[in-house]
C-alpha positions in Angstrom: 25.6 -5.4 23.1 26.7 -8.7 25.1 28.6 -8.7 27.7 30.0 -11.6 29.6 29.5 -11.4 33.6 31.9 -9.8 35.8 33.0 -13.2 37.5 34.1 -15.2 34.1 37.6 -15.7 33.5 39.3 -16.0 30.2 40.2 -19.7 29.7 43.1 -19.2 27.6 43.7 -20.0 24.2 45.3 -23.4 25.1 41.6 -25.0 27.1 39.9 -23.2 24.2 41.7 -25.4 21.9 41.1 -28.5 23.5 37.6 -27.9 24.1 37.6 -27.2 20.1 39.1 -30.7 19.9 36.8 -32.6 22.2 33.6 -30.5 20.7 34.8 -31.7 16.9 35.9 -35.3 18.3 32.7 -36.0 20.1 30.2 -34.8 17.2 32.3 -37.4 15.2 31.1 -39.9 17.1 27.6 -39.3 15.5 28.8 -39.3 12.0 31.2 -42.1 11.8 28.9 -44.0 13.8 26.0 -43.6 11.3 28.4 -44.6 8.2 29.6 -47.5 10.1 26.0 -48.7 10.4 25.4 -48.4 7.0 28.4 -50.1 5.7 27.4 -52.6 7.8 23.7 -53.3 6.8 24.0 -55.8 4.2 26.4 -58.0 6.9 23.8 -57.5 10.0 21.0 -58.3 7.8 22.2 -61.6 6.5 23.8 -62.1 10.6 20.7 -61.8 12.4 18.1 -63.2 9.6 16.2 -59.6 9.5 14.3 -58.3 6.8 15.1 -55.2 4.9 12.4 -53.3 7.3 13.9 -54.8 10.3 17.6 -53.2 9.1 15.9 -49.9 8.5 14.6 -49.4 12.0 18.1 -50.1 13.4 19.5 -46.8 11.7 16.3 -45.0 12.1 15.9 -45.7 15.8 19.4 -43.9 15.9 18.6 -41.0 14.3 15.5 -40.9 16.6 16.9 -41.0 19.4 19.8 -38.5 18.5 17.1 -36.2 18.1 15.4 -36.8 21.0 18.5 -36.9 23.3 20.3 -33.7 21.9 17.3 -31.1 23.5 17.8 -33.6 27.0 21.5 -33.2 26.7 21.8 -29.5 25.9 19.6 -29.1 29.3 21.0 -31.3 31.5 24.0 -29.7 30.6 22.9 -26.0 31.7 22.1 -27.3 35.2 24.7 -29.8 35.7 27.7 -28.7 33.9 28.7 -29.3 30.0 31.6 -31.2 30.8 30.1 -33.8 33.1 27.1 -34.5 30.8 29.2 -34.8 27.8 31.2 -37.3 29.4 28.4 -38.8 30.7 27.1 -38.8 27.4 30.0 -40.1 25.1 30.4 -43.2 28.1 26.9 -44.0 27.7 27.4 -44.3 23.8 29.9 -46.4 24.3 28.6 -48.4 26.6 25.6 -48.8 24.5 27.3 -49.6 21.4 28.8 -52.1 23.2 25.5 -53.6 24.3 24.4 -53.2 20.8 27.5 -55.1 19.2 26.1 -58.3 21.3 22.5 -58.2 19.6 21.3 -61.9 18.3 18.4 -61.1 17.0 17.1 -58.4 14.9 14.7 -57.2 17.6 17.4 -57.0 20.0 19.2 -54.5 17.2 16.9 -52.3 17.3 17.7 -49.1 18.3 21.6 -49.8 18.1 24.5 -48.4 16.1 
């Protein structure tokens, strides 16, 4: 039997709803981000002069790091709070993508989407 601890309060169905929305919102990011890269392959190839291996390691180093940064995440955000390491998180995509839309060279892709 679970049972929650004597000091939690009901958030109401109202917050519930919102966090619903930013938890559906902010796995987005990963998806659409991921198709976006991939539309945009053939563009960033021909852009930056890379070879087809070089364009491969720019969507590959994303899902790497995904992977690596979703055990981080989920820790930091037991002992910090969810909230502030999710928006922590989604401001460093940003800025990141960011970063990443200013690549000139294919090595200086690597590792963005």
């Amino acid at each position: 039997m679970i049972e929650s601890h004597p000091d939690v309060k009901d958030c109401g169905a109202a917050v519930g709803r919102w966090v619903l929305a930013a938890a559906i919102l902010g796995s987005s990011i990963s998806f659409i981000d991921g198709t976006v890269v991939n539309v945009a392959l053939p563009i960033l190839q021909r852009d930056l002069d890379a070879t087809v291996g070089q364009t491969q390691w720019v969507v590959e180093s994303y899902a790497l790091m995904l992977s690596a940064l979703i055990l981080v995440g989920g820790s930091l955000g037991d002992l910090f709070g969810r909230k502030k390491i999710f928006l922590l998180g989604v401001s460093l995509f940003g800025i990141a993508s960011a970063l990443c839309g200013l690549a000139q060279t294919p090595k200086s892709a690597e590792g963005c989407t």
